[in-house]
C-alpha positions as CSV (number, residue, x, y, z in Angstrom):
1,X,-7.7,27.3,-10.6
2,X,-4.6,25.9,-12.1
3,X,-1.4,25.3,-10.3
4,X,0.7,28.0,-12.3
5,X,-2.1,30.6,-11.2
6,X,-1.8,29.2,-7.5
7,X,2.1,29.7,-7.8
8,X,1.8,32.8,-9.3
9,X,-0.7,34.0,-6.5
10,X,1.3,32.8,-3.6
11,X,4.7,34.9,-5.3
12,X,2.7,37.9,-5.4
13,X,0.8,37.2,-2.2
14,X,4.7,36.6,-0.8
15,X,5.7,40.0,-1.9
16,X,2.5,42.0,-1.1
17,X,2.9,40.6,2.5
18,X,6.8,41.8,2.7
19,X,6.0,45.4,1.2
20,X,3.1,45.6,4.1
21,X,5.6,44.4,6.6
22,X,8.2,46.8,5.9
23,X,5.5,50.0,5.6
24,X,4.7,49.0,9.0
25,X,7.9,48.7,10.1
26,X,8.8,52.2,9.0
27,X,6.1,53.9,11.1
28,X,6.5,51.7,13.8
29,X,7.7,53.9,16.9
30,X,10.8,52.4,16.9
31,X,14.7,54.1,16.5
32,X,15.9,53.3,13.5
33,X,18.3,50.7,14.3
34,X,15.5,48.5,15.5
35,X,13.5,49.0,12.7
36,X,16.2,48.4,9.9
37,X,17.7,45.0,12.0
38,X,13.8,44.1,11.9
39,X,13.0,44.6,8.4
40,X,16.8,42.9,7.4
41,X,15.5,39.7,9.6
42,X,12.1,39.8,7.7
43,X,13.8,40.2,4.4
44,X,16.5,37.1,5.2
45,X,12.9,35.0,6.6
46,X,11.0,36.2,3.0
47,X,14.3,35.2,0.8
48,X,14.4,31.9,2.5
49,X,10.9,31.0,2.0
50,X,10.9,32.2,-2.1
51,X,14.6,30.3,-1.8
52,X,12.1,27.3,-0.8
53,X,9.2,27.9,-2.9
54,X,11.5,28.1,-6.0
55,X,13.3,25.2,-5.1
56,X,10.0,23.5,-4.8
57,X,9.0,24.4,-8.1
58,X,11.9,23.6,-9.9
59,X,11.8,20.0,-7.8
60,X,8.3,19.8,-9.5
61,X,8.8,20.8,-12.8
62,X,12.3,18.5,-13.5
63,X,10.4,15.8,-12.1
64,X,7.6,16.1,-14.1
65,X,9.8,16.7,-17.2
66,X,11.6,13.3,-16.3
67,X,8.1,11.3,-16.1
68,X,7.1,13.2,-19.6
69,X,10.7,12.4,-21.5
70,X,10.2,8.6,-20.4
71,X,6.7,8.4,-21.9
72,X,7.8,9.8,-25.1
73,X,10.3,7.5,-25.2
74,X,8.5,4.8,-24.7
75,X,6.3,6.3,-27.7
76,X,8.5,6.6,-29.9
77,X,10.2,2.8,-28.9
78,X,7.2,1.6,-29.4
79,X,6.6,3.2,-32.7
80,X,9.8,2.2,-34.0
81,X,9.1,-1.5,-32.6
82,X,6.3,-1.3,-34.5
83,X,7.8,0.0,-38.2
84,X,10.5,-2.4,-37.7
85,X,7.9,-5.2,-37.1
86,X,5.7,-4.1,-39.9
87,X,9.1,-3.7,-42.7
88,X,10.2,-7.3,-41.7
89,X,6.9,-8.7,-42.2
90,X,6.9,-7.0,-45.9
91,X,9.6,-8.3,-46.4
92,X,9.3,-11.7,-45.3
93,X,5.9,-11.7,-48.1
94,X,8.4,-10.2,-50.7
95,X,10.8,-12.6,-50.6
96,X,8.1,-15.2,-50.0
97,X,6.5,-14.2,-53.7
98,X,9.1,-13.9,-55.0
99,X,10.3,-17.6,-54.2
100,X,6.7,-18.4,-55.1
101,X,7.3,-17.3,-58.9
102,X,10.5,-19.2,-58.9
């Protein structure tokens, strides 16, 4: 299982388990004060842990970003190295021919 289908379990898992909560809160035999200061406490506890989770994710994914940008540019500084490397050493026969002839 990939780790975009295990975050995208867990979110719906998450939301599943607060929609359960708050059915059972409502037919809890409870006055409804108690019940809506419990199911605002459960909500604040469920924000705070997709608060986290998001975080988490967005944590992972710039720092995975960061490590993917450097090893492009080290591609493409490489590359470049390489072209520069190659055109001076074309050159460097051209102008040794051409001296050659002379």
């Amino acid at each position: 299982m990939s780790r975009e289908n295990v975050g995208s379990n867990l979110v719906f898992f998450l939301i599943g388990a607060a929609a359960g909560a708050a059915v059972a809160l409502l037919y809890a035999p409870q006055d409804g004060e108690s019940t809506r200061r419990i199911i605002g406490e459960k909500a604040g506890e469920y924000k705070g842990k997709a608060t986290e989770f998001t975080t988490n994710v967005a944590t992972t994914a710039k720092d995975k970003w960061g490590v993917a940008t450097d090893k492009i540019q080290g591609l493409v500084q490489r590359g470049q190295n390489s072209a520069n490397a190659g055109i001076d050493s074309a050159a460097e026969k051209a102008h040794a021919g051409i001296n050659s002839i002379n």
